[in-house]
TORKE-799630 format. One record per residue (C-alpha): x negated, y, z; residue in three letters. Coordinates in steps of 0.05 Angstrom, whole numbers, always signed. Example, Ala and Ser with C-alpha at 12.3 -4.5 7.8 and 13.67 -1.06 7.14 Angstrom:
% residues 2
-246 -90 +156 ALA
-273 -21 +143 SER
This chain:
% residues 402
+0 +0 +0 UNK
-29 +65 -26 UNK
-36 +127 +24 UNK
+13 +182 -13 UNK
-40 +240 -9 UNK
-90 +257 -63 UNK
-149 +260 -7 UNK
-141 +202 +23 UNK
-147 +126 +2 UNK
-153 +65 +31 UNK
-211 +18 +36 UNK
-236 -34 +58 UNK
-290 -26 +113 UNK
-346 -76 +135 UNK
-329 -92 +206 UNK
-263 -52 +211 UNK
-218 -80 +164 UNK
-169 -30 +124 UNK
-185 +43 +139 UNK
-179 +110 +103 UNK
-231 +155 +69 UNK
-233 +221 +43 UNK
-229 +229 -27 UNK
-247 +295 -26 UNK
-284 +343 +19 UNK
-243 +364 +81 UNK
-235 +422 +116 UNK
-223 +435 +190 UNK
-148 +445 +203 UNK
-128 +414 +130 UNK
-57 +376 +133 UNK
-87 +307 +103 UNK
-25 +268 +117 UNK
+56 +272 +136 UNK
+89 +213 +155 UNK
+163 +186 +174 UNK
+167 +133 +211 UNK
+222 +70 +179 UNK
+244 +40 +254 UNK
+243 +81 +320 UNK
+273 +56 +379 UNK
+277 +82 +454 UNK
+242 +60 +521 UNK
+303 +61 +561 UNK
+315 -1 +608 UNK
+379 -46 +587 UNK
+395 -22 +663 UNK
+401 +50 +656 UNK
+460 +72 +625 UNK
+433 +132 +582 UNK
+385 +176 +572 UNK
+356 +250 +572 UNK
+336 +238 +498 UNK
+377 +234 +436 UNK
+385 +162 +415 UNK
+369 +177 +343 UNK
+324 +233 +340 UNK
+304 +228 +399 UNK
+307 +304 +413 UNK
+311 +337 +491 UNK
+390 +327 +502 UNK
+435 +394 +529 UNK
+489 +404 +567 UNK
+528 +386 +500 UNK
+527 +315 +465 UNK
+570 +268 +431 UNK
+569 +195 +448 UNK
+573 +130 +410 UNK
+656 +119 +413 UNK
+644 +43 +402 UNK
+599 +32 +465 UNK
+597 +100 +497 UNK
+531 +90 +519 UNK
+485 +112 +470 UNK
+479 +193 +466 UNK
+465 +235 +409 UNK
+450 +308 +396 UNK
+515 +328 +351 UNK
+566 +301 +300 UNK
+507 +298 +253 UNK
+458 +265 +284 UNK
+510 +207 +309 UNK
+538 +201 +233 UNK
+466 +191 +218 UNK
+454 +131 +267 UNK
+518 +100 +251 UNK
+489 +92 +180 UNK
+426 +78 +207 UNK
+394 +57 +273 UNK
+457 +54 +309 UNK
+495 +11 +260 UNK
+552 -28 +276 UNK
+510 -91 +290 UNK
+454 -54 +330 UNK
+518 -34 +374 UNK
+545 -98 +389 UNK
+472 -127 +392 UNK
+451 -86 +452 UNK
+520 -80 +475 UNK
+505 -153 +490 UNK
+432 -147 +514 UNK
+451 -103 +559 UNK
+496 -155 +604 UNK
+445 -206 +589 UNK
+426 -235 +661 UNK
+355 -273 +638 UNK
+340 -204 +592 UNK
+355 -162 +656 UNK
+308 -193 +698 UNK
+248 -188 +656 UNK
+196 -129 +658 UNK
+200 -68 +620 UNK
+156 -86 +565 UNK
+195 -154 +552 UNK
+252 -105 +545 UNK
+225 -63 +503 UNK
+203 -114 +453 UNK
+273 -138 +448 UNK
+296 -64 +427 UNK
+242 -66 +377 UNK
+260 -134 +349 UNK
+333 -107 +339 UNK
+313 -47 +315 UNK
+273 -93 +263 UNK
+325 -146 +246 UNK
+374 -86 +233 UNK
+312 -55 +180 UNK
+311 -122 +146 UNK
+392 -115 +139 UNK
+398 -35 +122 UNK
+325 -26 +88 UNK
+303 -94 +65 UNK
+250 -48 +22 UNK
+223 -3 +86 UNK
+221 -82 +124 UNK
+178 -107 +73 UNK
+131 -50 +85 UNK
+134 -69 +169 UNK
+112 -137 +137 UNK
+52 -119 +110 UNK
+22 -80 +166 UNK
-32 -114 +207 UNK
-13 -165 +259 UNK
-10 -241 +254 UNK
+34 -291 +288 UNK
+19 -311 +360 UNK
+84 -360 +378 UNK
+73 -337 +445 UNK
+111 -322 +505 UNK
+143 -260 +487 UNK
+164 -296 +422 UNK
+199 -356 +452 UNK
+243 -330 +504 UNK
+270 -270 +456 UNK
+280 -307 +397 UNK
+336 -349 +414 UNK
+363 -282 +452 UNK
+361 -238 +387 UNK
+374 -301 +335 UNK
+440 -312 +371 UNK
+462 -237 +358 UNK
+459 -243 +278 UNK
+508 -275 +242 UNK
+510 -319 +183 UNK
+472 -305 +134 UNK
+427 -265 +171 UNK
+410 -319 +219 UNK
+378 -354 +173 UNK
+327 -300 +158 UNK
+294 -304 +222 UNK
+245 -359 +245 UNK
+211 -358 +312 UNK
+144 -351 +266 UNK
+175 -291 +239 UNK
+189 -260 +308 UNK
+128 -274 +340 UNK
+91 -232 +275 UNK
+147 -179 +289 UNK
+118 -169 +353 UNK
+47 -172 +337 UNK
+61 -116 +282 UNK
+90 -72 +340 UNK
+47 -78 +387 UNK
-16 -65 +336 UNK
+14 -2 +303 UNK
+67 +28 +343 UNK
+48 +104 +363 UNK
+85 +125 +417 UNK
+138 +194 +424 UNK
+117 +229 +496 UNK
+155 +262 +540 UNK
+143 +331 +541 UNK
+87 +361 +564 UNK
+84 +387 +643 UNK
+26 +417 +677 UNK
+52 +381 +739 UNK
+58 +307 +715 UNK
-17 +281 +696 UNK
+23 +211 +674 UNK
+67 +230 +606 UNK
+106 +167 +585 UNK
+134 +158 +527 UNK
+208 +165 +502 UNK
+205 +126 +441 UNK
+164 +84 +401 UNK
+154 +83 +326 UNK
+114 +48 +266 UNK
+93 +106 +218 UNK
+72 +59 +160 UNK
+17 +101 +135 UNK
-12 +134 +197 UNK
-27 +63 +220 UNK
-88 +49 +165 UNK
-120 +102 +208 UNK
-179 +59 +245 UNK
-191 +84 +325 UNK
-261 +127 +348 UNK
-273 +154 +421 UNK
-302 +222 +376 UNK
-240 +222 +327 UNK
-254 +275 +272 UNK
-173 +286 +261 UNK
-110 +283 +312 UNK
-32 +269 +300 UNK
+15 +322 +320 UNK
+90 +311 +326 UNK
+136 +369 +345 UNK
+197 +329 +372 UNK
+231 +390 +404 UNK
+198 +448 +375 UNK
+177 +480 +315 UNK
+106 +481 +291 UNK
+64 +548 +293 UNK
+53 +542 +218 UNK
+90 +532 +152 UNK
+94 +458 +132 UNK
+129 +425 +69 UNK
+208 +433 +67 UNK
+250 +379 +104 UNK
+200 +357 +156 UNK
+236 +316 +208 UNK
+228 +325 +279 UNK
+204 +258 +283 UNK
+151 +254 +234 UNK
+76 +259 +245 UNK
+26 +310 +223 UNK
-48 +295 +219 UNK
-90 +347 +209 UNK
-173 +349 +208 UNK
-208 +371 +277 UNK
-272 +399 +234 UNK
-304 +388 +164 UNK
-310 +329 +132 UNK
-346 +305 +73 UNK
-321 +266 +12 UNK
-320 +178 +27 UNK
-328 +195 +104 UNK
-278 +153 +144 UNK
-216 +189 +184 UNK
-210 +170 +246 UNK
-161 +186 +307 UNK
-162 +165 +374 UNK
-109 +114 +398 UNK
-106 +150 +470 UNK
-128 +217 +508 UNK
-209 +223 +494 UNK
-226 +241 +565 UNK
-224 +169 +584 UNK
-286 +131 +603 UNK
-325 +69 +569 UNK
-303 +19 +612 UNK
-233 +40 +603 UNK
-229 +56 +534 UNK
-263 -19 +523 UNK
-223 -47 +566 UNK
-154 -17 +535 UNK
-186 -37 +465 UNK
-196 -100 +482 UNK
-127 -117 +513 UNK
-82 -79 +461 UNK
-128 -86 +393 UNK
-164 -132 +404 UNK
-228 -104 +387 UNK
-292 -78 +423 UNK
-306 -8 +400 UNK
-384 +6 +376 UNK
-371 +74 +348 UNK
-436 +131 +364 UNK
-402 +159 +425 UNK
-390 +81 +454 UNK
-458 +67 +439 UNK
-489 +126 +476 UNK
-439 +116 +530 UNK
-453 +36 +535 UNK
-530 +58 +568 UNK
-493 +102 +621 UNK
-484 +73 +695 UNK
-420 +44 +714 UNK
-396 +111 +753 UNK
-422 +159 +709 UNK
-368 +201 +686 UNK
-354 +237 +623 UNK
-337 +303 +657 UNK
-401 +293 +702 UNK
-449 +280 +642 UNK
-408 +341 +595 UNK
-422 +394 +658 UNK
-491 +362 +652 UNK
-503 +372 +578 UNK
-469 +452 +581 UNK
-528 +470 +633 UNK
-584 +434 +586 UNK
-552 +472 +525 UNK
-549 +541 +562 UNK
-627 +530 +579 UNK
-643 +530 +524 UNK
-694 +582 +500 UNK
-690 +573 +422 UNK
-621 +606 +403 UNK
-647 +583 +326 UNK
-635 +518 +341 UNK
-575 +530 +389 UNK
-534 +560 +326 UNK
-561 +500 +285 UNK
-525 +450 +335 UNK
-458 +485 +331 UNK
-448 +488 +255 UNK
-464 +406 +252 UNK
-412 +360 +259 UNK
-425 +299 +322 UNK
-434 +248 +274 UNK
-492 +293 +235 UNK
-544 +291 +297 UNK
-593 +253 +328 UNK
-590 +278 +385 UNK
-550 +219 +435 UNK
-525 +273 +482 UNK
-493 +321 +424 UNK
-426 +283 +408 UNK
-407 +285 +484 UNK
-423 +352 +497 UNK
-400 +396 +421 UNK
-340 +351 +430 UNK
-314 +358 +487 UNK
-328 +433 +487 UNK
-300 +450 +428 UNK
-249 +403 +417 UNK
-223 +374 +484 UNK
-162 +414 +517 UNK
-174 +456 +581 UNK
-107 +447 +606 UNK
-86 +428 +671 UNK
-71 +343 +662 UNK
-67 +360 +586 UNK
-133 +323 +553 UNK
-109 +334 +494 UNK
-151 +346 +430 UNK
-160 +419 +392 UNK
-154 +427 +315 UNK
-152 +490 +287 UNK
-80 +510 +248 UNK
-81 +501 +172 UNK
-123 +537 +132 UNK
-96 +603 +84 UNK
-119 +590 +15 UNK
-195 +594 +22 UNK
-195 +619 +86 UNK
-206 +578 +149 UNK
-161 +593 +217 UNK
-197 +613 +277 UNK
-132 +593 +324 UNK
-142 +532 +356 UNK
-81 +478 +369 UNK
-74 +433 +433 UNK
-34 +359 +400 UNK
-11 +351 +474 UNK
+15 +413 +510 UNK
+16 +456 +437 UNK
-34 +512 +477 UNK
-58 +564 +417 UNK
-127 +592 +431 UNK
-181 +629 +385 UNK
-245 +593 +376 UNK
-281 +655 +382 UNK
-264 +676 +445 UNK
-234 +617 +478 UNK
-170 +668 +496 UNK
-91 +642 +497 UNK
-51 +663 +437 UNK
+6 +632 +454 UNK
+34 +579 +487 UNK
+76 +524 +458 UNK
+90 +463 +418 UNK
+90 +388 +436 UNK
+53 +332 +413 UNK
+39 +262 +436 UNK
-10 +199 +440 UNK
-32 +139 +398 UNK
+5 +76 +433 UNK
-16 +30 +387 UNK
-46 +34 +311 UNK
-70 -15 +246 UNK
């Protein structure tokens, strides 16, 4: 499946499997990619009874709503926006289906996750019923079949929803791939962003069929911004949906490099990042900033050994070679300390439990923005003189990616 942007492609990569390249050079702040995802579907337990969230869009709800007149559970932001799920995600089988799941004793009883994978398994069946073209495309995303756990005690639970003939679509093979797909490439819709709350969870998860060739690094050189409940601080092409994703470059980039993002906040340390790799990709990262990391002690921090690098770099007597370091990119150095450091002083969030990353806005024509963008709290800042411009938007995290 071919990336629908004329500066990206997709390749093969030795080591990595499918990833994307530029095709062109890159600039800092360029809108590479916009994507829509085919199947969303909510993180709401079975045992609440509704939500703060818009069951379709997945908007912030207010004081006015409209519910589902079938179940009268499921919430939605207007007229529209229900008409749309009726037609949709919140057909007349998805109705009944978790009309049933949610009286289901065994279902009930299981943690959140199991839960959540039976949402996203109707959400699926229902693709493969509405959108058999858009399912063929969840097919063919990364993710093999496991017949694990997960697999055999939901299949029988979601096979006994569908009726003939769509029963006979749907082999316990065929689920347990299903959930392998989801769980490899399923980015995840956040809650909004409070200076308070240093845990964000998500309200929804989605697969985003072409945002998922993007392979992981810990020193991503672009980040995914979604504005769920606001608009963005910058024009972007006519009839943009709330839910899709924009990734735009964090800093130059030069034709056949490889795009990366990062699958979770950057702020977090080796061990953990490896760790969370390993469990939910099943991979162990080597990328520069892992390898210069993998020498560090145990305790050694990220925040401890950035404060470290800032008073080495302001020592510095040679302001030559000062200037030289900030107009190279991390991966352009030698120098083992440099991608920590630039990085996360240039591009990491300041913001009270934000961690988010910085890109600057799109460029105009020729000429390059200077305004910086937080993809987690939406904070605008100049680049030049590190002061506010403004402050809002919304963005999220990576859950899960190809």
């Amino acid at each position: 499946m071919a990336v629908p942007s004329s500066v990206l492609k997709v390749e093969e990569i030795l080591g990595r499997g499918r990833g994307i390249v530029a095709s062109q050079p890159l600039k800092a702040g360029q809108i590479i990619l916009t994507d829509s995802p085919i199947l969303l579907y909510p993180t709401t337990p079975f045992s609440h009874h509704s939500s703060s969230f818009c069951d379709h869009c997945f908007k912030s709800l207010h004081s006015s709503f409209v519910s589902c007149s079938s179940c009268n559970r499921y919430r939605f932001c207007d007229s529209t926006c229900l008409s749309k799920a009726l037609n949709s995600s919140h057909s007349t089988w998805v109705c009944q289906a978790l009309s049933q799941l949610q009286s289901n004793p065994l279902l009930l009883q299981q943690p959140l996750e199991r839960q959540l994978q039976a949402r996203f398994l109707v959400a699926a069946y229902n693709l493969a019923i509405t959108t058999p073209s858009n399912f063929q495309i969840l097919l063919s995303l990364q993710g093999s079949p496991d017949n694990d756990e997960a697999a055999n005690f939901l299949h029988p639970i979601i096979a006994s929803l569908l009726s003939h003939p769509h029963n006979e679509l749907f082999s316990l093979q065929l689920t347990s791939s299903l959930l392998a797909k989801d769980k490899l490439n399923a980015f995840g819709l956040m809650h909004p962003f409070s200076e308070t709350d240093e845990n964000r969870s998500v309200r929804a998860y989605g697969i985003y069929p072409y945002a998922s060739f993007f392979n992981h690094d810990c020193l991503p050189n672009a980040c995914r911004f979604d504005y769920v409940d606001v608009n963005p601080p910058y024009d972007v092409a006519a009839g943009l949906s709330n839910t899709d994703f924009v990734i735009r470059m964090i800093h130059d980039v030069p034709q056949g490099r490889e795009i990366c993002l990062s699958y979770f906040p950057v702020n977090e340390n080796y061990s953990s990042r490896q760790k969370r790799l390993l469990e939910d990709y099943g991979f162990a990262c080597n990328c520069d900033r892992c390898n210069v990391e993998s020498n560090w002690s145990d305790n050694e921090s990220v925040e401890g050994n950035v404060e470290e690098d800032e008073e080495e770099d302001m020592a510095m007597d040679d302001e030559e070679e000062e200037e030289q370091c900030e107009n190279m990119e991390p991966s352009e150095t030698d120098n083992n300390d440099f991608p920590h450091a630039y990085f996360f002083l240039k591009y990491m969030c300041d913001g009270t439990n934000c961690w988010g990353t910085l890109a600057p806005l799109p460029p105009q024509g020729d000429t390059l923005s200077n305004v910086m963008e937080c993809n987690v709290c939406g904070k605008l800042k100049r680049d030049d003189d590190d002061l506010n411009v403004d402050d809002k938007g919304q963005s999220g995290e990576v859950h899960m990616e190809d």
